[in-house]
LUMZALO-614718 format. One record per residue (C-alpha): chain; y, z, x; residue in one letter. Coordinates in steps of 0.02 Angstrom, whole numbers, always signed. Example, Ala and Ser with C-alpha at 12.3 -4.5 7.8 and 13.67 -1.06 7.14 Angstrom:
residues 2
A -225 +390 +615 a;
A -53 +357 +684 s;
***
This chain:
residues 393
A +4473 +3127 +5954 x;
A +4459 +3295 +5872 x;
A +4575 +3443 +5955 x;
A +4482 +3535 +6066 x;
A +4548 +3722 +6108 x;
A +4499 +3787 +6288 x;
A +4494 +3970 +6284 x;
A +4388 +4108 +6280 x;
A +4331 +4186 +6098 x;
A +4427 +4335 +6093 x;
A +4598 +4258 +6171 x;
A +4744 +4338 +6056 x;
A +4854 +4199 +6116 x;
A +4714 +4063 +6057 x;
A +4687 +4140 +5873 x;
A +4872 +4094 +5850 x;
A +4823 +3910 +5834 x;
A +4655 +3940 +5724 x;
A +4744 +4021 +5612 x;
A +4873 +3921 +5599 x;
A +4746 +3763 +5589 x;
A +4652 +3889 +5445 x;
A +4828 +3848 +5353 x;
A +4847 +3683 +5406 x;
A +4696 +3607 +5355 x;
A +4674 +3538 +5548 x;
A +4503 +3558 +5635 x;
A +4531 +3641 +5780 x;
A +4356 +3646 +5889 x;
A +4365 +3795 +6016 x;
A +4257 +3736 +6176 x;
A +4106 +3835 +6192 x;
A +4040 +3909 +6330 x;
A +4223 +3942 +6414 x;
A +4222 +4074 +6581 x;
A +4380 +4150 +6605 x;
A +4400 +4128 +6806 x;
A +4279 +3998 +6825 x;
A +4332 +3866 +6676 x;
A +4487 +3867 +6706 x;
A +4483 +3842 +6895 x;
A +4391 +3687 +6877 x;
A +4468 +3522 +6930 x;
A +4473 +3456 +6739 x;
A +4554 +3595 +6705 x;
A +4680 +3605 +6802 x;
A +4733 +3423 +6767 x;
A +4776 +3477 +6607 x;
A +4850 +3662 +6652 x;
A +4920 +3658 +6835 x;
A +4909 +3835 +6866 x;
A +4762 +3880 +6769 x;
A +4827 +3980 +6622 x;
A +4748 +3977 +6444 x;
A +4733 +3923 +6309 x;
A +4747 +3737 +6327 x;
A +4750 +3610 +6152 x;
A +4649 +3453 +6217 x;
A +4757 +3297 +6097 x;
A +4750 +3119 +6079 x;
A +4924 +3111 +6167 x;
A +4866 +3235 +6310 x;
A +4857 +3410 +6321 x;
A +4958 +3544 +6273 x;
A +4982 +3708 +6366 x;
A +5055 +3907 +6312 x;
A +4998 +3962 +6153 x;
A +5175 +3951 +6041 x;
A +5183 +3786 +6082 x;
A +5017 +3729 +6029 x;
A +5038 +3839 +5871 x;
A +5197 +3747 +5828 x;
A +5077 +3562 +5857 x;
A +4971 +3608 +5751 x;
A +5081 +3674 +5603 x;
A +5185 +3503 +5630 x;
A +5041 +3395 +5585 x;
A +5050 +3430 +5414 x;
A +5226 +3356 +5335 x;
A +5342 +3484 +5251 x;
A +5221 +3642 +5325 x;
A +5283 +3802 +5225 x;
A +5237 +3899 +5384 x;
A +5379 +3809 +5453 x;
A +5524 +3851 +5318 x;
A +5586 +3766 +5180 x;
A +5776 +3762 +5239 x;
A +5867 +3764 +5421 x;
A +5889 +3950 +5410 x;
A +5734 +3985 +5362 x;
A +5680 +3870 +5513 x;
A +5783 +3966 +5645 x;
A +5724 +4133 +5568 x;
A +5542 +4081 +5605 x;
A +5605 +4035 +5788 x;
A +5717 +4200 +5807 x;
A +5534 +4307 +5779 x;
A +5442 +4206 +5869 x;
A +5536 +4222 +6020 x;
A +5551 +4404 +5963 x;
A +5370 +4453 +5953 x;
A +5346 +4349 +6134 x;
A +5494 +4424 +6226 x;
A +5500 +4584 +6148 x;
A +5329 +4646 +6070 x;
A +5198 +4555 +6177 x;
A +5295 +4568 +6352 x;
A +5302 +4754 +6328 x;
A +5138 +4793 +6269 x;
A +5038 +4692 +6414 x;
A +5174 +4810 +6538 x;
A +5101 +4932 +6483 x;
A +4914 +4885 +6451 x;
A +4871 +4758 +6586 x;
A +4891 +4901 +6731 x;
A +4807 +5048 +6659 x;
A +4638 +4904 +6638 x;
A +4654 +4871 +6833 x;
A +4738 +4692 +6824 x;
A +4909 +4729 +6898 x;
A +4980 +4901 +6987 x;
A +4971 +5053 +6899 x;
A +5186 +5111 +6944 x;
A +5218 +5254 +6815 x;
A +5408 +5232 +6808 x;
A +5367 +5052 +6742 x;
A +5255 +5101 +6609 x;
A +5369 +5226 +6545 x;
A +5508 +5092 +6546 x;
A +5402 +4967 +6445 x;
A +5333 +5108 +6309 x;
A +5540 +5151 +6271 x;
A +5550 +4955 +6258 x;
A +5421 +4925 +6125 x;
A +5476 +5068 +6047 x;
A +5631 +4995 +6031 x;
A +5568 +4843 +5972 x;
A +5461 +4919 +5856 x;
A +5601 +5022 +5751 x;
A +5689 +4854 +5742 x;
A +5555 +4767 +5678 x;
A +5495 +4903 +5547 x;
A +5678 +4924 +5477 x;
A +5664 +4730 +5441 x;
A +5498 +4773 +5347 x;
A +5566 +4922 +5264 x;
A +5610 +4789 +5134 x;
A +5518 +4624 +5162 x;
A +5341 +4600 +5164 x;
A +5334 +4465 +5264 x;
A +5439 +4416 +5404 x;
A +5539 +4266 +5335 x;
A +5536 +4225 +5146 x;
A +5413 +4267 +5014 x;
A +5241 +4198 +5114 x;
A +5154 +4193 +5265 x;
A +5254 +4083 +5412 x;
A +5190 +4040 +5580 x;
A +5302 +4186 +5636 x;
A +5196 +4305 +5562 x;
A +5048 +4210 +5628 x;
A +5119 +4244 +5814 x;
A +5183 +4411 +5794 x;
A +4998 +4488 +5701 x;
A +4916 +4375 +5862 x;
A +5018 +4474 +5986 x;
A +4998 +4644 +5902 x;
A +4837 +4627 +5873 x;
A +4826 +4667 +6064 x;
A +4907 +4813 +6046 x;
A +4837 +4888 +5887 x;
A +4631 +4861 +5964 x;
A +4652 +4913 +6122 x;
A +4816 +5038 +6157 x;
A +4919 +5064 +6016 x;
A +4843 +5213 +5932 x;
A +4883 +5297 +5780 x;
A +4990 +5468 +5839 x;
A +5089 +5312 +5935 x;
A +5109 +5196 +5782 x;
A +5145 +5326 +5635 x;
A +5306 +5317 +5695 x;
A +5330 +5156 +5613 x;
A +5228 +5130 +5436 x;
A +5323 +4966 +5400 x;
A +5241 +4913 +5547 x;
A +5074 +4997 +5487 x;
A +5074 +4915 +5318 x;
A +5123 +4746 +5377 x;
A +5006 +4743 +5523 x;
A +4848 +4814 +5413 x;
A +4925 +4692 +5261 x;
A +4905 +4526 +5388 x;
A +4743 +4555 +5457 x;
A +4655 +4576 +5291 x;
A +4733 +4411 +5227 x;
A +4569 +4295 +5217 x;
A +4633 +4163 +5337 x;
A +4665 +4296 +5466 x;
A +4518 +4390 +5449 x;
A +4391 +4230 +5449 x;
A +4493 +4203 +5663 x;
A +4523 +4390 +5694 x;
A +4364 +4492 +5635 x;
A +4364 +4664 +5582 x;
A +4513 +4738 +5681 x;
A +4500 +4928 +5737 x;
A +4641 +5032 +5789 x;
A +4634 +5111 +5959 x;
A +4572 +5280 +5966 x;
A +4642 +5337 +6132 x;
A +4756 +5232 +6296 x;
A +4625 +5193 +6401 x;
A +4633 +5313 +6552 x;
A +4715 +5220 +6707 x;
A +4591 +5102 +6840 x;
A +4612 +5084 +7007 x;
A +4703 +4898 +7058 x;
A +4728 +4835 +7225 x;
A +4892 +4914 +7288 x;
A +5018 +4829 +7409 x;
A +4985 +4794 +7570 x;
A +5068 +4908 +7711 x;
A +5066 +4900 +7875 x;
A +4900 +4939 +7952 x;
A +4890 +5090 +8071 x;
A +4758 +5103 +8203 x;
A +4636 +5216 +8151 x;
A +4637 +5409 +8153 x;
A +4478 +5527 +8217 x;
A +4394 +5589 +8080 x;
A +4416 +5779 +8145 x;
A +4592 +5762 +8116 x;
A +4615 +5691 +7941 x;
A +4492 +5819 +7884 x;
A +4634 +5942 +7878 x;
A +4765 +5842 +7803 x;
A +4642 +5829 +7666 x;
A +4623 +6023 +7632 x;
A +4803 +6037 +7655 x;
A +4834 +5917 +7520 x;
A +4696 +6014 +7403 x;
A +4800 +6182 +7453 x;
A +4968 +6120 +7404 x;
A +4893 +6036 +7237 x;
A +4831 +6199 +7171 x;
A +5006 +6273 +7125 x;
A +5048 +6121 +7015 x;
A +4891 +6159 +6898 x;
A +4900 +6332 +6898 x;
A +5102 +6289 +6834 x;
A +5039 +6163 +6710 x;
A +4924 +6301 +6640 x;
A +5076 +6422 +6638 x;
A +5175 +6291 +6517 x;
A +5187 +6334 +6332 x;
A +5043 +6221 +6218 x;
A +5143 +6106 +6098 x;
A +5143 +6171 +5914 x;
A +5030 +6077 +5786 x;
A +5138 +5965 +5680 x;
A +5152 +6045 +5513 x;
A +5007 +5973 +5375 x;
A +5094 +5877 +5212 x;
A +5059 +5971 +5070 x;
A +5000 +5812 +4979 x;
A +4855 +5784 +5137 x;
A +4793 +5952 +5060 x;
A +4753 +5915 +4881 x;
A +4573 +5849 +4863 x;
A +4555 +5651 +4890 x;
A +4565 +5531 +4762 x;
A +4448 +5388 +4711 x;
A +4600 +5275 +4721 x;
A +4612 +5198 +4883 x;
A +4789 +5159 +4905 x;
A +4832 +5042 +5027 x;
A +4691 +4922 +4974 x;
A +4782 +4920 +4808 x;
A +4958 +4886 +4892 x;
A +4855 +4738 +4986 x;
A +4795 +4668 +4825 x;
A +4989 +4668 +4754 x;
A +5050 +4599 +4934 x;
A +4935 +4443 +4944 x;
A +4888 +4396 +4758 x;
A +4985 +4244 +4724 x;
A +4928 +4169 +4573 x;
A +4849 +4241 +4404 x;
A +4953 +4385 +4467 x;
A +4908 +4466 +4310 x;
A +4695 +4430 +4283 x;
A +4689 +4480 +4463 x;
A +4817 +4589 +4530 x;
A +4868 +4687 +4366 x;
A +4693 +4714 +4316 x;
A +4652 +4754 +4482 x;
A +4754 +4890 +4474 x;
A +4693 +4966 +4298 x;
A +4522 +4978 +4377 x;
A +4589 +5059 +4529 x;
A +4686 +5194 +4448 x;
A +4615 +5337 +4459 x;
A +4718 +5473 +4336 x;
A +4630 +5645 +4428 x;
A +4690 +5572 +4589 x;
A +4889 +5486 +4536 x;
A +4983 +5513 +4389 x;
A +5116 +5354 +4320 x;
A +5308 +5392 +4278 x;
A +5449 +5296 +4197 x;
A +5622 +5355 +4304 x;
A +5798 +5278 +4227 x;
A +5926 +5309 +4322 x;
A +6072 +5433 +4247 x;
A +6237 +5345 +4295 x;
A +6218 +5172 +4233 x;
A +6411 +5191 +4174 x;
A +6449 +5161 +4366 x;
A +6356 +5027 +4371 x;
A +6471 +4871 +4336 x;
A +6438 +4770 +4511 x;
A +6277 +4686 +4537 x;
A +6270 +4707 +4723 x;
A +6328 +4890 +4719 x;
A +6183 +4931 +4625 x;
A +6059 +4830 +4720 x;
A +6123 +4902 +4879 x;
A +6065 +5097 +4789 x;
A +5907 +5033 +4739 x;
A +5870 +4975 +4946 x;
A +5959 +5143 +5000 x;
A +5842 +5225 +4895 x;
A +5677 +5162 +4952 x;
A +5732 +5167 +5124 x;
A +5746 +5368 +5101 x;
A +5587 +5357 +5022 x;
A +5501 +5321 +5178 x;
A +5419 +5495 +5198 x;
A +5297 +5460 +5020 x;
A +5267 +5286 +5078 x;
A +5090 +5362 +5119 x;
A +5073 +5434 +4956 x;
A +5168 +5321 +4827 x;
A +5177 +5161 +4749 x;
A +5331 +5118 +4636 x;
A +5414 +4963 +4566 x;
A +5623 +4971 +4542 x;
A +5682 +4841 +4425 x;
A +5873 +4829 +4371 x;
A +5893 +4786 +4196 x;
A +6014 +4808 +4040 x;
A +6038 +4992 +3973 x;
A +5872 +5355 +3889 x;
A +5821 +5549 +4010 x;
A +5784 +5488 +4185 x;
A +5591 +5535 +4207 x;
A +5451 +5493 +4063 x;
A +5271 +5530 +4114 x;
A +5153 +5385 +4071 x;
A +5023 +5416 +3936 x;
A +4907 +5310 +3979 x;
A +4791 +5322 +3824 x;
A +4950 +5217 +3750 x;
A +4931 +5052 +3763 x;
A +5100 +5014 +3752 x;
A +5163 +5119 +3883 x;
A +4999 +5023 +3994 x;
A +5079 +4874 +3935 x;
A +5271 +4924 +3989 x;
A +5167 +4957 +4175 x;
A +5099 +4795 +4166 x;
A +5252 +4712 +4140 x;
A +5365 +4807 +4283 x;
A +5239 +4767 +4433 x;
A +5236 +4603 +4391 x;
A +5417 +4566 +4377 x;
A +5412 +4512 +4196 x;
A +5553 +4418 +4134 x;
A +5636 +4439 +3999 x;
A +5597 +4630 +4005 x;
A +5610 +4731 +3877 x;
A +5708 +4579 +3802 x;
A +5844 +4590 +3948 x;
A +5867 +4480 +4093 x;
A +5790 +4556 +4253 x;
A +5931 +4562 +4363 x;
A +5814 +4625 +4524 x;
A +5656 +4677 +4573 x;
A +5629 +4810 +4729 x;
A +5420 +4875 +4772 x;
A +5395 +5034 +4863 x;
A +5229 +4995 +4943 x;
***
């Protein structure tokens, strides 16, 4: 019996076990013809799903209901699963974001979408208390990605799998750009994930949210009926109401308009042929034949109207003398680079023992070559051991 997903085609919580089956290797059939409200009311359904909820994993051993559950099925059917982890911490670090993005990421964005689409009461005070959540949750989670690309280890694990799924929610449909410039770790790593092919072959071509959709009416709670009113006499309580409302506008019109934020400089200079994030995705997810792909990839990306290259050694090397001193300044340092993350791509590697900044010639091959080398994290370099590698991406 093959396993049958029952869900509808654009479920979030469903595309958490494609992709992990895309992984995998497992076929994973998703039932066709599935009507939310109807399918899942039937009586087969509910044998398998009590109260009705989706998605639903159809086994050989019986079915399998809520979506990190199934997700974790299917990665377990292949032994030793990388998305898994390779060691116990690893393991409980997949676990710690995947209860994480659930608890913490998804809860908080459906707060605050599932009422403004008519599905639940629209209560201001709760949507402003779930937007300072996420927000929370969202500076946690981008000062983890300040320096790790993915969220556990060097590769894809079923906890980024579940975390993209649930933010994917957010980033289509309410999350929009003003909202999520406040965290471009989050940016990068959310734009990085989609575009990975096993991803995008589930998800589709993902678009970011261009506004919060505007708030739809819901069914509100139920109060004690009254008996009902002339229609002569509410008339007035209506133009009352209008009468009173009219100071509150003419206020808002009194308030002060908020300033424009300030323009970067570097958003004026004329654009550049080099798209830059699309060569940070190629470094991100090129695993093998880093150098035929990725390397050359980036030679015929370059674009030397648009960028220019620099060689920066650092001055005080003599203080130097403990490893993890001097790793720690390299991390400090790309943290408080966060501001040219937009603009900026730079590799940091920490080697044996000239003036601090050398422009790149380009024309020299040698100097190409010396480029070449430090993205890639070659080793021996420049016949010294490479102590550490950091990427400002």
């Amino acid at each position: 019996m093959a396993l049958v997903l029952h869900a509808g085609n654009t479920n979030k919580n469903a595309f958490k076990a494609l992709i992990t089956a895309e992984y995998t290797g497992v076929n994973v059939e998703l039932v066709k013809n599935f009507e939310m409200g109807v399918t899942n009311k039937t009586h087969e359904f509910l044998k398998m799903n009590p109260i009705g909820k989706v998605p639903v994993l159809e086994t050989p051993d019986g079915p399998i209901f809520e979506s990190n559950a199934i997700a974790r099925y299917v990665a377990r059917l292949k032994a030793d699963n990388p998305l898994l982890g390779s060691s116990l911490i690893d393991s409980a670090h997949i676990e710690q974001w995947i209860d994480f993005s659930s608890l913490e990421i998804d809860t908080n964005i459906l707060c605050w979408f599932i009422p403004r689409v008519g599905f639940a009461v629209y209560l201001p005070q709760v949507e402003e208390a779930a937007i300072a959540s996420l927000k929370r949750a969202l500076a946690a989670l981008n000062t983890h990605l300040a320096s790790n690309t993915y969220l556990v280890g060097h590769s894809v694990t079923l906890a980024d799998i579940i975390m993209t799924c649930n933010l994917t929610l957010g980033f289509s449909r309410i999350l929009t750009k003003s909202f999520t410039s406040e965290f471009p770790h989050v940016e990068r790593y959310f734009w990085t994930m989609v575009n990975i092919p096993n991803f995008r072959k589930i998800l589709g071509e993902i678009k970011q949210a261009e506004s919060v959709p505007p708030v739809q009416s819901a069914k509100k709670p139920t109060q004690s009926k009254e008996p009902a009113k002339p229609k002569a006499q509410a008339e007035p309580k209506k133009e009352a109401a209008k009468e009173t409302a009219k100071p509150k506008v003419e206020d808002a019109g009194e308030e002060e308009a908020p300033k424009p934020k300030p323009k970067n400089p570097l958003d004026l200079l004329p654009p550049s042929k080099m798209i830059l994030d699309e060569w940070k995705r190629l470094y991100s997810n090129t695993k093998t034949n880093f150098r035929e792909v990725a390397i050359k990839g980036f030679w015929d990306m370059y674009d030397p109207e648009g960028y220019s290259l620099w060689f920066c050694d650092y001055k005080y090397n003599d203080e130097n003398t403990v490893s993890f001193v001097t790793l720690n300044k390299v991390g400090g340092f790309l943290q408080r680079m966060d501001l040219g993350r937009k603009y900026a791509f730079g590799k940091m590697l920490v080697i044996g023992s000239e003036p601090p900044f050398k422009k790149v010639d380009i024309n020299d091959e040698a100097q190409k070559e010396r480029v070449s080398q430090m993205i890639e994290d070659h080793e021996p370099f420049e016949g010294e051991a490479l102590l550490d590698a950091k990427c400002f991406k």
